[in-house]
N, C-alpha and C positions, 0 to 999 in steps of 0.2 A: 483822452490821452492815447497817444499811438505806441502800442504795446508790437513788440516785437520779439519774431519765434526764435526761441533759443533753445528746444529740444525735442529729441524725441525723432525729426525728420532724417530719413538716412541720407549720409550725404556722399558725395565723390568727392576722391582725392586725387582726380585723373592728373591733371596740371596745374586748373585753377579753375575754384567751382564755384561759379555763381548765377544766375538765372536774372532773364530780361524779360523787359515786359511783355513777350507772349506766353511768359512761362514754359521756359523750354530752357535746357541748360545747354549754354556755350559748350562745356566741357563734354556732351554728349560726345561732340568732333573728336574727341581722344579717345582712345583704349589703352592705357595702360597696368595691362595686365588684370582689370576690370578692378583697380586700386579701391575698394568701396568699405564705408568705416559706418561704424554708427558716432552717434555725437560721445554717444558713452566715452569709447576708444580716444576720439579728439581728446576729449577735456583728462582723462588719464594722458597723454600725451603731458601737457599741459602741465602737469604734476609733475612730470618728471620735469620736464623746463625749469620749475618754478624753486622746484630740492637745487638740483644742478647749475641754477644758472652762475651763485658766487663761486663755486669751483673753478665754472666753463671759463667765465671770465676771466680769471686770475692766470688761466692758460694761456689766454689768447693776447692779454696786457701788455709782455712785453713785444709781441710781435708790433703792437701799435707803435712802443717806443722806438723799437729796432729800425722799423719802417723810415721814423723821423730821424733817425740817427743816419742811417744810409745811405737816402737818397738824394736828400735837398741838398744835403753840406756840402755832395761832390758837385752839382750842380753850383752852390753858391763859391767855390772855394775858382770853377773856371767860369764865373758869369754867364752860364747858359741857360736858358727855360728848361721851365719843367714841366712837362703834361701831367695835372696835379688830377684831370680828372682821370686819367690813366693810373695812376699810381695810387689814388684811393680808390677805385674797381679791384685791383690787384691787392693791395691791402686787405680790403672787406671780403674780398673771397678768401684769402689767406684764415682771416681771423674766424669767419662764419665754420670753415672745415674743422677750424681746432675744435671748436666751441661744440658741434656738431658731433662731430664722426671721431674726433682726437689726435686727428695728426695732419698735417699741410697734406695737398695734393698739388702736385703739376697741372698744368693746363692742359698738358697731352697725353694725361693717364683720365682724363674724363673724354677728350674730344678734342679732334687736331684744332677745333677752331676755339678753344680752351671755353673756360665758366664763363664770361663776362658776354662773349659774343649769342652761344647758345642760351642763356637765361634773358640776354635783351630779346632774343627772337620768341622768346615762349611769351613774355609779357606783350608786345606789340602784336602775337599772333590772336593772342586769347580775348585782347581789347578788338581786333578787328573785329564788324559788323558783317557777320554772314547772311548771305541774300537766301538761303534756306533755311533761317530764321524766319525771314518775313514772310518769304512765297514758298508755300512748305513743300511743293513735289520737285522743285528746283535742288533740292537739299542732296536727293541719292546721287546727281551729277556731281558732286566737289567744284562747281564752274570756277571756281575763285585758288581751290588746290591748298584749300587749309587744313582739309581732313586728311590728305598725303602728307602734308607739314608737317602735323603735328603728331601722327603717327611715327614719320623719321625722329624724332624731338622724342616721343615715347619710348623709344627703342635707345636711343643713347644714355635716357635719365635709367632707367631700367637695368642696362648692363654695370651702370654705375654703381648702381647701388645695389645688387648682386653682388660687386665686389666689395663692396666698403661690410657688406655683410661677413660673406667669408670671410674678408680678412679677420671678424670679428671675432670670429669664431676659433679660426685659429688662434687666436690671441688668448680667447678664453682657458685655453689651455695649459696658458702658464698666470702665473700669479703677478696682476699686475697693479698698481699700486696707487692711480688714477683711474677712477670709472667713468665713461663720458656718459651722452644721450643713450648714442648705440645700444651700450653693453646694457646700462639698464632697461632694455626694450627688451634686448633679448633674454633678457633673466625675465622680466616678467612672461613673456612667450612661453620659454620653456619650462617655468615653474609651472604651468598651467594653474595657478590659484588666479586668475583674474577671472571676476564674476562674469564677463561677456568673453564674446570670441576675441581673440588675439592670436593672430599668425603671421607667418613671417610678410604678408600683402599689405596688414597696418603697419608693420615695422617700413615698410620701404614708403607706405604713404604720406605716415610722419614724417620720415627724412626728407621723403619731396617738400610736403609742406615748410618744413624748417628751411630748407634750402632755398625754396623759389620767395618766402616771406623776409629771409634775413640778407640775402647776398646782393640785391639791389638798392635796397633802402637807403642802410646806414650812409651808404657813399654818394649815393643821388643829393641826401639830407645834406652831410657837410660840402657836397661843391658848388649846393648852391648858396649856401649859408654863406662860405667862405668867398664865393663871387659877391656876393652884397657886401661883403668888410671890404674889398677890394676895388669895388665900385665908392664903396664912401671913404674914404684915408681917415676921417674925424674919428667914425667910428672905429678902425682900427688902432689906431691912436690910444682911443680911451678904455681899448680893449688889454691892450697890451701895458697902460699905466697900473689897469687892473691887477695882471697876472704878477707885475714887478713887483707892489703892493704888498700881495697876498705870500708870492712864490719864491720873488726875489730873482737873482740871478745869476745865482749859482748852482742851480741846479734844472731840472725839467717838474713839469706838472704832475703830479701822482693824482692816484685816484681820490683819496682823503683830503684830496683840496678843495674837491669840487663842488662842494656844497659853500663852500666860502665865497665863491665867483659869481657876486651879485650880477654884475654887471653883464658876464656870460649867458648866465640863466635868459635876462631878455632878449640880447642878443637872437638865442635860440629859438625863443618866441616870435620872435619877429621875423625871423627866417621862416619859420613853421607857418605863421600867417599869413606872408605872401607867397610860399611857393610850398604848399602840402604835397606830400610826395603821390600819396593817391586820392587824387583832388573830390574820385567821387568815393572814397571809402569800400567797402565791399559790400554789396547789397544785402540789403535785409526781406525780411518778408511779415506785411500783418497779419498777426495771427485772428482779429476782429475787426469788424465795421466800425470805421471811425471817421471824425469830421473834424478837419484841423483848418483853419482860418476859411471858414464853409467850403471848403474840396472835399466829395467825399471821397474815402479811400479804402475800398471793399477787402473783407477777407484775403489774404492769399495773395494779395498784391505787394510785387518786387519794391522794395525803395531803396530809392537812390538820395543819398545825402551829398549833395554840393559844397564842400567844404573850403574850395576854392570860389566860388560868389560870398558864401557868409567870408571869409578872409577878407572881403574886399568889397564890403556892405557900408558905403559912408554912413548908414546911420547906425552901425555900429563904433565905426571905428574912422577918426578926421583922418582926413588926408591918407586914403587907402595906400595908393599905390608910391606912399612913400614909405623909404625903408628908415625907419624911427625906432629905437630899441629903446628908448623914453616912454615912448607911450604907454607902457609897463610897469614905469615908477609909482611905487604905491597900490597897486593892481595888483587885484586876489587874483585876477583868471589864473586859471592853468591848466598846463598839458593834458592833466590824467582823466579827462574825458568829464569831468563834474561843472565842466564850462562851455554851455554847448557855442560861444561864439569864438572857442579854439578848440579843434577837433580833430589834430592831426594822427591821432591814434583811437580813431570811435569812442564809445564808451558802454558801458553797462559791461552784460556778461560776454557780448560779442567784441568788447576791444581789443588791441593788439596784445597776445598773449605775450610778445617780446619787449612790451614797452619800456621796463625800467633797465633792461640790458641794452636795446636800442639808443636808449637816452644817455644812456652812460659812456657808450661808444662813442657817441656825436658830440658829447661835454670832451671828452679825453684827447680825440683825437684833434678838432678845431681848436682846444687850449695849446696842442703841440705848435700845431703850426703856426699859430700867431705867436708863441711867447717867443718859440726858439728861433723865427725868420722875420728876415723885413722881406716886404714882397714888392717887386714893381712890376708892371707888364710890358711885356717885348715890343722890340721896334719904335718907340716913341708915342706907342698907343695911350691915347687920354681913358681915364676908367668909364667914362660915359659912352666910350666908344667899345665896350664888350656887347657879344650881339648875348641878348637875354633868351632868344628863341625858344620856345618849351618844342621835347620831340614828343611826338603819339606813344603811349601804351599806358596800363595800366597804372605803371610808375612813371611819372612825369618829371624826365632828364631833360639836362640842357641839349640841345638841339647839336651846338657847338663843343670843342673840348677848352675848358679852361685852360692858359699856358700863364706862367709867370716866373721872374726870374726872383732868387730867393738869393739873400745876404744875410750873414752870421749874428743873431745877438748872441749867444750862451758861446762863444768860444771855447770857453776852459772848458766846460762840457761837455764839448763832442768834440773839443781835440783837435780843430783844424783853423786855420788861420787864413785871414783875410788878404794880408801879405803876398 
């Protein structure tokens, strides 16, 4: 059995930390402020996520509603597209900050070129392959200009989060009545009762981690999800027979529904299985000699899990590269990592630490948008005519931006008329 290291190894929290098969870490190309944790600090991290997360979310809920309420209906109300993958970037950075830090930021109190542009640049920087990885005295040149890169990238996540700090801090000084991540970081900080070090370098490490793990996800997940129901009308169809069913249609989707939403649930599956957001997972490492279908796989050796080939493994699964939210019916698999031919969030103790808030997000907000809009696509475009292009980085976006033009089902609801 391949047993992998889950502690004890110090790790960086430069930008995004993971090691390739020379054994040598990507993230060495950063310095951020020499951001270095032990696992101990992560998995406290973790804890706090885990206390927080039904508060965080309950913050950040109605922003998702608000979102569906505002944008689509002026769009559907003058017939015009809508840049859906635009406005769920914008969305998920909205909701990530509340959830996070506890209060919305501007895009140009982080970075003129705001959250969506600088975090796609950190992921496609950190997935590129540096030729001072492979030919190691090539490495002090920069030939490629990634370590200048990511050094500018270190120095704006940096200022950033020096201020989301302060602000904390001044805040701590009057009595406030909602606690987020932050403030509980810094309580444990300055209480000094944590059994390992904790100083203010973990506190900003976390925040990067939180940040650069939640603010591309959730939103890469539902636009591609939401291109698949858009590509097939049937399934859309039976998506939204669903919701009328379950939710009716007088009102919008809550969270207490979502467990009811059989039909959604595979949906989401089936989204997760053809298009995993990080296709190769975050590597791991063996901690022993081992032999898996006779490969040996020595001590100390990086692995990579393909989660994108098993999605798409015919002898796991007929007709792969069809989008089929059937093939679910009656099927125990599932997400939470105890099925390894659906993987979109690892599993054991290295899964995604965000996963039942991640999940919740992408049930909530894909329920908005189908129950409350009928969707068509611009210009006379057939759904088979969307380009599916996956782009490079560690999270695996549509290459293209989704547009679609959105019309009224919940009228009374959001109040605006078709008329």
């Amino acid at each position: 059995m391949l047993k992998l290291d889950h502690q004890g190894e110090q790790v960086s929290h430069d930008i995004v930390h993971f090691k390739v098969g020379l054994n040598k870490d990507i993230s060495t190309r950063v310095t951020l402020h020499k951001f270095n944790t032990i696992d101990g600090i992560f998995h406290a991290a973790l804890e706090v996520e885990r206390e927080l997360k039904e508060n965080s979310f309950m913050a950040a809920q109605p922003e998702a509603t608000k979102a569906v309420q505002k944008h689509p209906p002026r769009a559907a109300s003058s017939g015009v597209e809508v840049d859906i993958s635009a406005k769920l970037a914008s969305l998920n950075a909205n909701m990530t900050c509340l959830m996070v830090f506890g209060k919305k930021y501007m895009d140009d109190e982080f970075d003129e070129r705001g959250f969506k542009d600088v975090i796609e640049e950190t992921v496609i920087l950190t997935a590129t392959p540096d030729m001072g990885e492979f030919i190691p005295f090539l490495d002090v040149f920069d030939l490629q200009g990634l370590t200048h890169r990511m050094k500018e990238l270190a120095k704006i996540f940096d200022d950033f989060l020096e201020k989301v700090i302060y602000e904390h801090v001044q805040d701590s000084k009057e009595d406030k009545q909602t606690k987020d991540i932050v403030d509980t970081m810094m309580n444990i900080m300055q209480s000094g009762e944590a059994e390992f070090e904790f100083d203010r370098r973990n506190v900003k490490a976390i925040m990067l981690d939180m940040l650069i793990a939640s603010m591309d996800t959730s939103a890469t997940t539902i636009d591609w999800i939401f291109t698949e129901l858009i590509r097939h009308p049937k399934v859309m169809k039976k998506l939204q027979n669903e919701l009328e069913q379950i939710v009716g249609l007088n009102r919008m989707v809550e969270e207490s529904d979502l467990e009811k939403l059989v039909y959604l649930d595979m949906v989401i599956k089936e989204g997760f299985r053809l298009h995993p957001i990080a296709p190769l997972l975050v590597p791991h490492e063996s901690i022993e000699d081992c032999t898996i279908d006779g490969f040996d796989i020595p001590k100390g050796s990086r692995i990579l899990v393909n989660t994108w080939a098993i999605g798409r493994d015919p002898e796991i699964w007929p007709e792969p590269e069809k989008f089929m939210p059937e093939r679910f019916v009656g099927s125990n698999i599932d997400l939470r990592g105890r099925d390894f031919q659906l993987l979109p969030f690892g599993s054991g103790r290295r899964s995604c630490p965000g996963l039942h808030l991640g999940l919740t997000i992408v049930r909530l907000v894909l329920a908005q948008l189908v129950h409350c809009f009928d969707w068509e696509l611009p210009n006379d475009m057939k759904p088979n005519d969307l380009d599916m292009t996956e782009k490079f980085g560690l999270v695996m976006a549509r290459a293209q931006h989704l547009r679609a033009i959105p019309t009224h089902r919940l009228e009374n609801i959001l109040g605006i008329s078709n008329e």
